[in-house]
MDTraj code that builds the backbone (N, CA, C; nanometers):
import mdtraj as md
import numpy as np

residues = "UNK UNK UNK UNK UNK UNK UNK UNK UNK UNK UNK UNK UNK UNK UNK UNK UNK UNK UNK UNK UNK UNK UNK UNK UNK UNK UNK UNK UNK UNK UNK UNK UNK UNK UNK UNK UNK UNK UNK UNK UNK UNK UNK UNK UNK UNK UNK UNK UNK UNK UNK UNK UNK UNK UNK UNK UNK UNK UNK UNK UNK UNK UNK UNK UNK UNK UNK UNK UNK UNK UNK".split()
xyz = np.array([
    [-7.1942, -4.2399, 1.7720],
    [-7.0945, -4.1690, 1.6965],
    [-7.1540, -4.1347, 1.5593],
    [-7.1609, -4.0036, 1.5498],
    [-7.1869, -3.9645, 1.4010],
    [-7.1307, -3.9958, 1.2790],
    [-7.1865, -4.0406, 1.1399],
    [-7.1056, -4.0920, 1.0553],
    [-7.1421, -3.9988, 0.9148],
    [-7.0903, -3.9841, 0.8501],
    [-7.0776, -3.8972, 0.7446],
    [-7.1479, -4.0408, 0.5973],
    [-7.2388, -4.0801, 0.4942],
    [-7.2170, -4.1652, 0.3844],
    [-7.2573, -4.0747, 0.2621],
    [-7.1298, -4.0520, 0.1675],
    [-7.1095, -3.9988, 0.0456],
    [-7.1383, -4.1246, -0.1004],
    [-7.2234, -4.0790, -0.1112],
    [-7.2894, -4.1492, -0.2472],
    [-7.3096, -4.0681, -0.4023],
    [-7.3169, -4.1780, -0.4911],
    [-7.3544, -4.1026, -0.6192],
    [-7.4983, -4.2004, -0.6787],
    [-7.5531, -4.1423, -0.7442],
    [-7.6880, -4.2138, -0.8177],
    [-7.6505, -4.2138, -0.9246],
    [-7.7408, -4.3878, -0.9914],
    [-7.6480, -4.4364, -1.1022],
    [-7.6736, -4.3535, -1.2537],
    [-7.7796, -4.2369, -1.1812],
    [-7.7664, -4.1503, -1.3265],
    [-7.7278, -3.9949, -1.3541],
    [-7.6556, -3.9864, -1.2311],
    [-7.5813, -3.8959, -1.2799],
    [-7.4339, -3.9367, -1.1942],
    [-7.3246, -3.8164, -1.1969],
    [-7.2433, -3.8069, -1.1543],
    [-7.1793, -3.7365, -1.0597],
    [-7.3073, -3.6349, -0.9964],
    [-7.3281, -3.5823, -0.8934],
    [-7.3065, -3.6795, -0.7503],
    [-7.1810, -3.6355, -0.6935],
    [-7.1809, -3.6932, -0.5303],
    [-7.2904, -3.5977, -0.4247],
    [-7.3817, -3.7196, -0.3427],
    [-7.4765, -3.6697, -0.2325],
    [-7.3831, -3.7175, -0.1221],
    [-7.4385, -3.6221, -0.0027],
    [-7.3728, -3.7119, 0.0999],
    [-7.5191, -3.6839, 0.1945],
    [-7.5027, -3.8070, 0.3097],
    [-7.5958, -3.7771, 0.4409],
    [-7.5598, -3.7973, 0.5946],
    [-7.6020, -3.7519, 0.6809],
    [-7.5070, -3.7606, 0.8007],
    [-7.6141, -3.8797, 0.8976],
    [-7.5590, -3.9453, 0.9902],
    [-7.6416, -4.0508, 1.0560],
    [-7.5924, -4.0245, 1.2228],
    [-7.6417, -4.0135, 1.2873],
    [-7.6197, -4.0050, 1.4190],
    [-7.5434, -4.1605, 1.5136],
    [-7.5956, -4.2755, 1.4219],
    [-7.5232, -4.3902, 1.4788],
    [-7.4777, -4.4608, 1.3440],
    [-7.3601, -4.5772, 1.4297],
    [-7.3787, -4.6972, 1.2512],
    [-7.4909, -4.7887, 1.2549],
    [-7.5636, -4.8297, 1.3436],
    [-7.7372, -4.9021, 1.2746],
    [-7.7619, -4.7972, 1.2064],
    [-7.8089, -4.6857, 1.2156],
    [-7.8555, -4.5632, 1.0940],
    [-7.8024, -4.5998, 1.0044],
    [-7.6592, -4.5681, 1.0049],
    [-7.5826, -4.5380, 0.8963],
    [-7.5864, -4.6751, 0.8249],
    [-7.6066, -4.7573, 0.8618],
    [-7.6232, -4.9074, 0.7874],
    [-7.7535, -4.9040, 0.7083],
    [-7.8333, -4.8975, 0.7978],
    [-7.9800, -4.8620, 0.7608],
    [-7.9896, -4.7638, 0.5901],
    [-7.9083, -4.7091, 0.6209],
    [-7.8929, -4.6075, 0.5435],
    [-7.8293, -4.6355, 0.4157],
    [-7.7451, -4.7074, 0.4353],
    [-7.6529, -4.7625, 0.2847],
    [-7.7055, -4.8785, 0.2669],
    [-7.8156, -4.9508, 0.3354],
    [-7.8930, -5.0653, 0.2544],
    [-8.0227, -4.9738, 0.1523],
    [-8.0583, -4.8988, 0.2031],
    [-8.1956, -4.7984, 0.1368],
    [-8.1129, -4.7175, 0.0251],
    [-7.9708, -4.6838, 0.0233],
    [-7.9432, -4.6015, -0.0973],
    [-7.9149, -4.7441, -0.1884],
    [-7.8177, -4.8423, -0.1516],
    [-7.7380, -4.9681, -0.2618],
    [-7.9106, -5.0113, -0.2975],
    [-7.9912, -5.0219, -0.2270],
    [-8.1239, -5.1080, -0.3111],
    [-8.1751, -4.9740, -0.3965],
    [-8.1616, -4.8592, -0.3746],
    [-8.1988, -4.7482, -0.5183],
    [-8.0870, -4.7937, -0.6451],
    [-8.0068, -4.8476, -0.6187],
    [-7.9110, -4.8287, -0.6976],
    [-7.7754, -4.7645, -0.7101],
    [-7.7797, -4.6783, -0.5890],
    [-7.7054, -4.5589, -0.5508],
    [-7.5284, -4.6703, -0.5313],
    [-7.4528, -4.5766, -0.5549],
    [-7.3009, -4.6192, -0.4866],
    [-7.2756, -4.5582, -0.4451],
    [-7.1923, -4.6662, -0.3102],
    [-7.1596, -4.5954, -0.1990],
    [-7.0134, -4.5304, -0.2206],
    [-6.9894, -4.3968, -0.2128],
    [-6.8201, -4.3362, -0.2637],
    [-6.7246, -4.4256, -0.1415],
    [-6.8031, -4.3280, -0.0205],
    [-6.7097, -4.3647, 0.1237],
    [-6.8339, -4.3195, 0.2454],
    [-6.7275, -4.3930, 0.3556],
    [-6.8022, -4.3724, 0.4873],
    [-6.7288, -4.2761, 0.5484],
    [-6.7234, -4.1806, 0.6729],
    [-6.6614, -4.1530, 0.7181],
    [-6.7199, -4.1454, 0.8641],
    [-6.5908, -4.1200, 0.9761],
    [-6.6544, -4.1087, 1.0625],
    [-6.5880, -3.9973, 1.1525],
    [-6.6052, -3.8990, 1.2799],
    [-6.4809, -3.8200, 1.3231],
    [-6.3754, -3.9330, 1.4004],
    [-6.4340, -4.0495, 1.4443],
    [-6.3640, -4.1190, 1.5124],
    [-6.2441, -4.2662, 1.4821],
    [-6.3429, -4.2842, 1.3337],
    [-6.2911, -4.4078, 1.2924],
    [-6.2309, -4.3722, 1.1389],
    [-6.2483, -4.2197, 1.0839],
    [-6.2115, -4.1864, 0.9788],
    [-6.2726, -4.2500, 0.8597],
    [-6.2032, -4.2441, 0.7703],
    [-6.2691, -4.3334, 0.6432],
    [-6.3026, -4.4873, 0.6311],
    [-6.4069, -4.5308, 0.6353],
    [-6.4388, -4.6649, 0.6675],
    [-6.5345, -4.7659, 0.5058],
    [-6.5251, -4.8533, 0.5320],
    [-6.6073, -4.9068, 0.4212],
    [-6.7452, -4.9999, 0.4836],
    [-6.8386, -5.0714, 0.4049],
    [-6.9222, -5.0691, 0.4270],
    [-6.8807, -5.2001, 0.5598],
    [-6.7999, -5.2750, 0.4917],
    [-6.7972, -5.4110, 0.5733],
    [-6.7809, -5.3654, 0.7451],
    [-6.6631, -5.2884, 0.7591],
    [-6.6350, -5.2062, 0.8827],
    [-6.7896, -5.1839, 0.9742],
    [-6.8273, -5.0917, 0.8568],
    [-6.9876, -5.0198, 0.9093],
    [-7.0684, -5.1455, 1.0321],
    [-7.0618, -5.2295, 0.9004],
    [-7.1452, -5.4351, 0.9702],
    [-7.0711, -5.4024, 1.0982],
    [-6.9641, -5.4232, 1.1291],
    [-6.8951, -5.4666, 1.2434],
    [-6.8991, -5.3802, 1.3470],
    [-6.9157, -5.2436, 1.3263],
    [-6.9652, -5.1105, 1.4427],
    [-7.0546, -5.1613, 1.4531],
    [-7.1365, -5.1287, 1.3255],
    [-7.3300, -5.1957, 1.4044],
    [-7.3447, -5.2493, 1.4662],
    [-7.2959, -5.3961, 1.4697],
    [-7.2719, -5.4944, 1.5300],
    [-7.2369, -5.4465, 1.6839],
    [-7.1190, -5.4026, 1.7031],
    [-7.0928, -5.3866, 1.8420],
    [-7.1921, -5.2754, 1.9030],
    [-7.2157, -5.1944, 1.8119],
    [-7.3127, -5.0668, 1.8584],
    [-7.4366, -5.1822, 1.9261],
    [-7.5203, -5.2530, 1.8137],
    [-7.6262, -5.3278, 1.8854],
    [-7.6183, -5.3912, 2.0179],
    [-7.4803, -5.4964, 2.0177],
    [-7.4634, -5.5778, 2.1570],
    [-7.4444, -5.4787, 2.2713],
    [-7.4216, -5.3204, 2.2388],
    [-7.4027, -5.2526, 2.3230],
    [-7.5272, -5.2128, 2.3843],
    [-7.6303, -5.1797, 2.2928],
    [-7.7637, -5.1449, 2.3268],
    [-7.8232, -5.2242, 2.4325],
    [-7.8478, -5.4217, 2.4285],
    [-7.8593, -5.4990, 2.4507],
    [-7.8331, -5.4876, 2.5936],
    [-7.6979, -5.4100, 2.6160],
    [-7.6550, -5.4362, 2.7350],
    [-7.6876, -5.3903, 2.8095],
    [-7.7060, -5.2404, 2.7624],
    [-7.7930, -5.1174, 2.8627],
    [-7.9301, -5.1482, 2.8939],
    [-7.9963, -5.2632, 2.8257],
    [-8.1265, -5.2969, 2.8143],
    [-8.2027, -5.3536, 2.9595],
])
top = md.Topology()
chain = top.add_chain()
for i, resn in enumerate(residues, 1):
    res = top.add_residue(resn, chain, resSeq=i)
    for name in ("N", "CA", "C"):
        top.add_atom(name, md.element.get_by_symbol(name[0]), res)
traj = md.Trajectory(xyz[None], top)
């Protein structure tokens, strides 16, 4: 499931956003912007709508055991 993460960098006030094809990406993804420094605005998703990061953990999470399974 595709996820939408809208961020700002801590020196300006310009919102970025980037799109991720799964939530491991999209996790992946908001650990590499929060260690720049970056904040995270919001998550979004078409399926799960507006989400926060903790949520994100818990897709990943099931996304992975899902992988696992097909394995």
């Amino acid at each position: 499931m595709p996820y939408t993460i809208v961020f700002s960098t801590d020196n300006t006030e310009d919102v970025s956003g980037t799109d991720t094809k799964t939530a491991l990406e999209a996790l992946a993804t908001v650990g590499l912007l929060q260690s720049r420094g970056d904040e995270i605005k919001y998550i979004t998703s078409p399926q799960e709508g507006e989400i926060g990061v903790e949520m994100l953990r818990v897709l990943a999470k099931e996304e992975l055991e899902e992988f696992q399974t097909l394995a």
